[in-house]
C-alpha positions in Angstrom: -33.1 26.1 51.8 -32.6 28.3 48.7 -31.8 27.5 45.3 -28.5 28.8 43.4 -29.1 29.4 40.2 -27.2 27.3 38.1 -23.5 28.0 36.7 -23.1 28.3 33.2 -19.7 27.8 33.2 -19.1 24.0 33.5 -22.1 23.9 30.6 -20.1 26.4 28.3 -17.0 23.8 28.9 -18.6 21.1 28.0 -20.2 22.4 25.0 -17.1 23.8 23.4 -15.0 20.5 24.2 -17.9 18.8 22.2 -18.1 21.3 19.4 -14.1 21.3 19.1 -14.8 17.4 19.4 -17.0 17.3 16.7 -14.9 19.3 14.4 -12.1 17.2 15.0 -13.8 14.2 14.0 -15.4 15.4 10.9 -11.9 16.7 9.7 -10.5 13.2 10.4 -13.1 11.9 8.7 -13.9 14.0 5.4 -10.8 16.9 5.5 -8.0 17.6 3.1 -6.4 14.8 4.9 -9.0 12.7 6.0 -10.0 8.9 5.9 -12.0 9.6 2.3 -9.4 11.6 0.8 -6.8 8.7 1.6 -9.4 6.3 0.2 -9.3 8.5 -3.0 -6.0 8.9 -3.1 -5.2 5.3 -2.5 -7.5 4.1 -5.6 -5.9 7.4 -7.3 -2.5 5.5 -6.8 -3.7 1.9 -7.9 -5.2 3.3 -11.0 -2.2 4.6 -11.8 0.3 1.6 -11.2 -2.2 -0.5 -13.8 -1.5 2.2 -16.2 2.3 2.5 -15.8 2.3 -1.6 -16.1 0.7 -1.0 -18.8 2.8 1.8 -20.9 6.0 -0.4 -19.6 5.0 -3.2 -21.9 3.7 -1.0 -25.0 6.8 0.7 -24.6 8.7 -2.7 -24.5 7.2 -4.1 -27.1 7.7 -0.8 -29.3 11.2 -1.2 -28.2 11.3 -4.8 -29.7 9.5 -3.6 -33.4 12.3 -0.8 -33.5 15.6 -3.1 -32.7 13.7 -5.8 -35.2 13.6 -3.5 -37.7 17.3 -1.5 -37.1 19.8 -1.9 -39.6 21.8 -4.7 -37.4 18.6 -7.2 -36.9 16.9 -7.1 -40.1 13.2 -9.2 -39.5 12.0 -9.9 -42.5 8.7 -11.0 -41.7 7.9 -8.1 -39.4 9.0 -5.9 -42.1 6.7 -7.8 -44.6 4.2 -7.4 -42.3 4.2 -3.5 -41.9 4.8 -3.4 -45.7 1.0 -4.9 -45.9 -0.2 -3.0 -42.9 0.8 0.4 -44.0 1.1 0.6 -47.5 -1.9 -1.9 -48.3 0.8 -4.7 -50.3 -0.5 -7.9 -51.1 2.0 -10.7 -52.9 1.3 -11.4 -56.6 0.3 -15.2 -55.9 -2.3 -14.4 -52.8 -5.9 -13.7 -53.2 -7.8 -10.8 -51.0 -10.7 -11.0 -49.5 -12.8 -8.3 -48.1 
């Protein structure tokens, strides 16, 4: 009985569909598009909400100093206290400490 000598041609199928295999799952895994990018992206986007919470209530309470202050809600205490803040006023019957 004689030998054949062996076909390269199932072999050369078999490593390409597990090199084109192994491409595919390493671009699943760390591509443009891939699991750690959406990771990323996903702590990107939860970052940012906590910041926009954030600026929303500085910017509502900066929005609650300015109608406090307007010419048709006059807070006198608020302004008292920004007269002291910013322009370093103390009444004439208090006592400063440092």
């Amino acid at each position: 009985m004689q030998r054949k000598p062996p076909r390269f041609g199932p072999v050369m199928f078999y490593a390409l569909a597990g090199t084109f295999g192994s491409y595919l799952t390493f671009a699943a895994v760390q591509g443009e598009y891939g699991l750690f990018n959406r990771i990323q992206i996903e702590a990107d986007t939860a970052h940012l909400r906590t910041e926009r919470d954030r600026l929303a209530r500085d910017l509502a309470e900066i929005e609650n100093r300015t109608r406090r202050l307007s010419d048709g809600y006059m807070d006198l205490d608020l302004l008292d206290q920004q007269a002291r803040a910013v322009l370093g006023m103390i009444r004439p019957d208090e006592i400063l400490l440092r």
